[in-house]
TORKOL-208055 format. One record per residue (C-alpha): residue number from 1; x, y, z. Coordinates in steps of 0.02 Angstrom, whole numbers, plus 50000, padded with zeros to 5 digits. Example, Ala and Ser with C-alpha at 12.3 -4.5 7.8 and 13.67 -1.06 7.14 Angstrom:
! residues 2
1,50615,49775,50390
2,50684,49947,50357
***
This chain:
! residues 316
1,56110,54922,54902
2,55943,54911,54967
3,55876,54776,55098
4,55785,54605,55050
5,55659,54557,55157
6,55714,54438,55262
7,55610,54296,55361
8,55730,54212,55483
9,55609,54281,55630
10,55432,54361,55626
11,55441,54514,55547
12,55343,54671,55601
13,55251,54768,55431
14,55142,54943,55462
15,55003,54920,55332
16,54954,55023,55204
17,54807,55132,55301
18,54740,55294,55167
19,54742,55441,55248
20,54858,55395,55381
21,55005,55284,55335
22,55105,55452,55245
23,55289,55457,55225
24,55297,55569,55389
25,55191,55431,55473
26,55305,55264,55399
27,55447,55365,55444
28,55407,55359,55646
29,55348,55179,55620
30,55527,55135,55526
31,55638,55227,55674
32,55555,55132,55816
33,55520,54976,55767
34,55426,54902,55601
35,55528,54807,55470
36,55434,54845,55325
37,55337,54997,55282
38,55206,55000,55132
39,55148,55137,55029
40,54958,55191,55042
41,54876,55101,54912
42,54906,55184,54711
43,54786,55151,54588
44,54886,55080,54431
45,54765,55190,54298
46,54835,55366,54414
47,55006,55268,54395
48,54979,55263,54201
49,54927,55440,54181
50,55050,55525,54283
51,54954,55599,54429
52,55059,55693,54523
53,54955,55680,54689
54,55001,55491,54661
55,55190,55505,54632
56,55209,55611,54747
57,55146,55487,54863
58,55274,55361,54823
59,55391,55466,54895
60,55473,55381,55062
61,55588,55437,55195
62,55774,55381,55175
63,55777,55279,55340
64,55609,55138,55243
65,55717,55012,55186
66,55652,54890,55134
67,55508,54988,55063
68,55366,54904,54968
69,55241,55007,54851
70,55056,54947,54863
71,54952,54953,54694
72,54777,54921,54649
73,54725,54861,54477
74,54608,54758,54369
75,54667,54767,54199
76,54841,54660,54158
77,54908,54795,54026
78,54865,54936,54152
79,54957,54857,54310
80,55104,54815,54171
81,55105,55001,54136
82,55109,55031,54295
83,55253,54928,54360
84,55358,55007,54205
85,55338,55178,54307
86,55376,55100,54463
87,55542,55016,54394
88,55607,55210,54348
89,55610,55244,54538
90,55746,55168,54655
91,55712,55146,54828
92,55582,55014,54800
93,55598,54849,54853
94,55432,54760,54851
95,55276,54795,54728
96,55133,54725,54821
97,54949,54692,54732
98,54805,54741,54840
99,54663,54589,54815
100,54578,54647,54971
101,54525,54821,54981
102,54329,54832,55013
103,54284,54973,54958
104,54149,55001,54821
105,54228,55131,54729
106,54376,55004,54726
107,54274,54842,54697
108,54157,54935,54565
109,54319,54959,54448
110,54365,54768,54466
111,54521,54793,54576
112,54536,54755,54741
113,54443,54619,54835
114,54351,54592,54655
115,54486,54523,54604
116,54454,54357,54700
117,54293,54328,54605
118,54413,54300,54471
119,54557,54197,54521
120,54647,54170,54341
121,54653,54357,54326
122,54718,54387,54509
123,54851,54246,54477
124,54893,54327,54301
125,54919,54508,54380
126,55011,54446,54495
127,55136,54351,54370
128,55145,54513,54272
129,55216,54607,54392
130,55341,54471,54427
131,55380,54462,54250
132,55374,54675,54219
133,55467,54705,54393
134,55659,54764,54412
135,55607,54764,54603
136,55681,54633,54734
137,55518,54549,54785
138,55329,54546,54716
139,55187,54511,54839
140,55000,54526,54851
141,54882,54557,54998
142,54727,54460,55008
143,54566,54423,55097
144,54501,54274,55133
145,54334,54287,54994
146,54216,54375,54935
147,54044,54329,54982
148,54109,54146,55076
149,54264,54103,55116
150,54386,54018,54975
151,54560,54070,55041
152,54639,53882,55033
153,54634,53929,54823
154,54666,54118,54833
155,54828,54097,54933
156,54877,53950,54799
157,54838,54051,54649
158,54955,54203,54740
159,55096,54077,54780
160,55079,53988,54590
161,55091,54167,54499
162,55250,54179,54582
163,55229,54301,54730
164,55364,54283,54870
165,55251,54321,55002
166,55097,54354,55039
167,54991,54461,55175
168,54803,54378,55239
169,54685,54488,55319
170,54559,54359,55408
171,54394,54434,55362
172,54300,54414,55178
173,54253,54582,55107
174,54081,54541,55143
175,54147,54566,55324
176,54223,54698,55270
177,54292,54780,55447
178,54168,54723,55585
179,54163,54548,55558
180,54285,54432,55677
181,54455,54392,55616
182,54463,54210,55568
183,54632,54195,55641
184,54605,53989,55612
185,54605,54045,55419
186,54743,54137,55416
187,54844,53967,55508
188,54759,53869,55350
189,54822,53950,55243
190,54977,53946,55331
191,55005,53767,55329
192,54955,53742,55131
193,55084,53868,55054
194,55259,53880,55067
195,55286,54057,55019
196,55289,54153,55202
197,55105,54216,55284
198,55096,54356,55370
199,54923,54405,55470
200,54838,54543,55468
201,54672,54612,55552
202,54658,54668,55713
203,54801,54681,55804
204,54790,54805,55891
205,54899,54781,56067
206,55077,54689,56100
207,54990,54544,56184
208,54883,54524,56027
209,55017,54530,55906
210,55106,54380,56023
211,54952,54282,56003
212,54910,54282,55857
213,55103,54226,55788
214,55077,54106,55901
215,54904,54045,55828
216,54933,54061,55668
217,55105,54003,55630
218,55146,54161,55527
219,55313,54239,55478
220,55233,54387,55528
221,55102,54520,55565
222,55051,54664,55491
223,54966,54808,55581
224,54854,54952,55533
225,54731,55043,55615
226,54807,54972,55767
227,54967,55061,55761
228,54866,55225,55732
229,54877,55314,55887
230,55001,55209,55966
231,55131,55167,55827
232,55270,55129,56005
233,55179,54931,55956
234,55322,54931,55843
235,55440,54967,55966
236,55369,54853,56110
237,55375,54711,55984
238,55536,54747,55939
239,55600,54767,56105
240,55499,54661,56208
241,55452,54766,56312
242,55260,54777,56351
243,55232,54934,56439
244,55284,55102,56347
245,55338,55239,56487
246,55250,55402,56461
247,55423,55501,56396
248,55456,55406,56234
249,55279,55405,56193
250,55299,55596,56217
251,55449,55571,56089
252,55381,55471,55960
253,55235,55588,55947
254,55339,55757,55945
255,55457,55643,55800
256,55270,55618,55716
257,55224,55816,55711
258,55400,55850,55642
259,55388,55769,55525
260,55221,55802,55470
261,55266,56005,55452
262,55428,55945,55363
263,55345,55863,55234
264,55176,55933,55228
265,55237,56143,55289
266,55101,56243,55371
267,54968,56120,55315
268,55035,55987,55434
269,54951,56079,55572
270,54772,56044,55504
271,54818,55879,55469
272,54914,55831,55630
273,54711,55873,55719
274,54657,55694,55682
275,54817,55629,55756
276,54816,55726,55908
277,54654,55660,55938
278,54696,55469,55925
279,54854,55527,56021
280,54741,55603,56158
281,54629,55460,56206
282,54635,55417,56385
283,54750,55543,56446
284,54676,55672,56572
285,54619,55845,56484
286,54619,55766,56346
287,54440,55833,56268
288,54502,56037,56321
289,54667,56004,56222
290,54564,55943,56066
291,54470,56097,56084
292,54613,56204,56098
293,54714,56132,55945
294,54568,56148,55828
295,54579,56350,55840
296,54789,56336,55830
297,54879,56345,55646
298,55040,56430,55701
299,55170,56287,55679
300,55280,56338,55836
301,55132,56351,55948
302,55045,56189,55910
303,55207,56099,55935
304,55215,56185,56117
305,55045,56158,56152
306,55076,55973,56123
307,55243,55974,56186
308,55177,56040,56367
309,55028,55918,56371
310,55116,55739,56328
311,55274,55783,56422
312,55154,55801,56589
313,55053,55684,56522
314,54941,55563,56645
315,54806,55440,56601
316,54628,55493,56669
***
C-alpha cells in the first residue's frame, strides 16, 4: 500500500523541472531527503495518443512513494482521457494539473498558465480529474495570474473543484521567471483556503526554504531549479543540518551518475555533461574538468574522472 501525503509538518516536494527532474534525478532527491517527488510535466493529448517518449516518462524509481504525476491540459474530455491512462498504472499517488507553466508553446494550446484566464474551465478540469481518478489525492499547481495578479480567486476555484492541495509559485506568468517572488501572495492565499499551500519559487538555499515557511505560513515548499546542482537541500532540510560536508556531496553526486547510466545506458554520459557542470560551480578546477568530460563517453572513465575530482574536492 502506497503512502498518502501527509501534512502534520512542512513537507519537502522536488518540482517538476523538464529536462532535469528524470526518474534517475527524483530518485537521489527521494533517498536524501524530499517527501514528494513529481513527474516532469505530460501533456494529456501525448497521454491520449500513446506516446511512448511520454509513458516512458512516467516511469519512477521504487523508493518515490508517494509519487505524484504532473499533467498539462486544456480540453476537459482530453485530461479525462488522460487520467483513464493514468488509473491503469499503480504506483501513482497524486495527479497534479499544471495551471502555471509559461511557456508559449504551452499557453498557445490553452493549457498551462492559460488556464487562469479561464477560471470555470480550470475549476472544471480540476473536478474531472477528481471525479475520473482511482489515485489517492488530486492537486493543481498554480501561479498567481496572468497579466495582474488574481490568486485570492484562482486558489478558491482550485480548493472548490475539489483539489486536496495545492502548490503557488509567487510570480504571474507575465513574470514569468525573473520577476520577484511575491512571497506576501503566497501567505494570502494561505490564510483564505483551507486545503494545505505549499510555496514555490525561488528557494534556492536551506536558510531560504526556513524563511519563507516561516513567511508564508505554508505546509510546505517546493523546490526546482534550486535543488539542481545541489539536490543535499533535501537532506539539510530534512536533517537540519545547514552545512553539507564535502564527502556526501561527493556521494549524492556519484548516486546521481549511477543512476543516470542505469536508466539512460551509454547515453547517460552525454547527458550527465549539464549536471557535472551545475555540480562543478565553485569548486577549484572546475572549468579544466568541464573541458575534460565533454571529450569522455566511456561510462567507467567518466565515473572516475568525477569520482577523483569531488572526492578531493575544494571550493576555489
Amino acid at each position: 500500500m502506497s503512502k498518502k501525503l501527509s501534512f502534520d509538518k512542512p513537507i519537502y516536494v522536488l518540482a517538476p523541472l523538464a529536462g532535469f527532474t528524470d526518474l534517475p534525478f527524483r530518485s537521489v532527491v527521494k533517498k536524501f531527503g524530499a517527501d514528494l517527488t513529481v513527474s516532469e510535466m505530460l501533456s494529456s493529448n501525448a497521454l491520449v495518443h500513446n506516446s511512448k517518449k511520454t509513458l516512458h516518462m512516467l516511469e519512477k524509481s521504487p523508493i518515490e512513494d508517494p509519487y505524484s504525476v504532473q499533467i498539462a491540459g486544456s480540453s476537459v474530455d482530453i485530461v479525462k482521457g488522460a487520467v483513464e491512462i493514468l488509473n491503469e498504472h499503480d504506483g501513482i499517488d497524486i495527479i497534479d494539473l499544471n495551471c502555471g507553466c509559461p511557456v508559449p508553446k504551452v499557453v498557445g494550446h490553452g493549457s498551462g498558465s492559460s488556464l487562469l484566464l479561464d477560471l470555470p474551465l480550470m475549476g472544471s478540469i480540476i473536478r474531472t480529474i477528481k471525479d475520473t481518478s482511482n489515485k489517492s489525492m488530486t492537486s493543481a499547481k498554480i501561479r498567481l495570474g496572468f497579466e495582474k495578479k488574481n490568486h485570492i480567486d484562482i486558489a478558491k476555484m482550485v480548493e472548490d473543484s475539489g483539489a486536496d492541495f495545492i502548490a503557488v509559485h509567487g510570480r504571474t506568468r507575465a513574470g514569468k521567471f525573473k520577476a520577484a517572488v511575491d512571497y506576501d501572495a503566497i501567505k494570502e492565499i494561505k490564510e483564505s483556503v483551507s486545503i494545505p499551500v505549499i510555496s514555490n519559487g525561488d528557494i534556492d538555499s536551506y536558510e531560504k526554504a526556513k524563511w519563507v515557511l516561516e513567511h508564508t505560513g505554508s505546509d510546505g515548499v517546493m523546490i526546482g531549479r534550486g535543488a539542481v546542482g545541489a539536490p543535499w537541500i533535501f537532506h539539510q532540510l530534512r536533517s537540519g543540518e545547514e552545512n553539507i560536508s564535502f564527502s556526501l556531496k561527493h556521494e549524492i553526486i556519484m548516486e546521481h551518475y549511477d543512476k543516470m547510466i542505469e536508466f539512460y545506458g551509454q547515453h547517460g554520459v552525454a547527458m550527465f555533461r549539464k549536471h557535472t557542470h551545475t555540480y562543478t560551480k565553485g569548486y577549484r578546477g572546475a572549468s579544466k574538468l568541464r573541458d575534460e568530460v565533454n571529450h569522455i563517453s566511456d561510462i567507467q572513465e567518466y565515473r572516475a574522472v568525477i569520482d577523483e575530482f569531488f572526492k578531493n574536492g575544494e571550493m576555489a
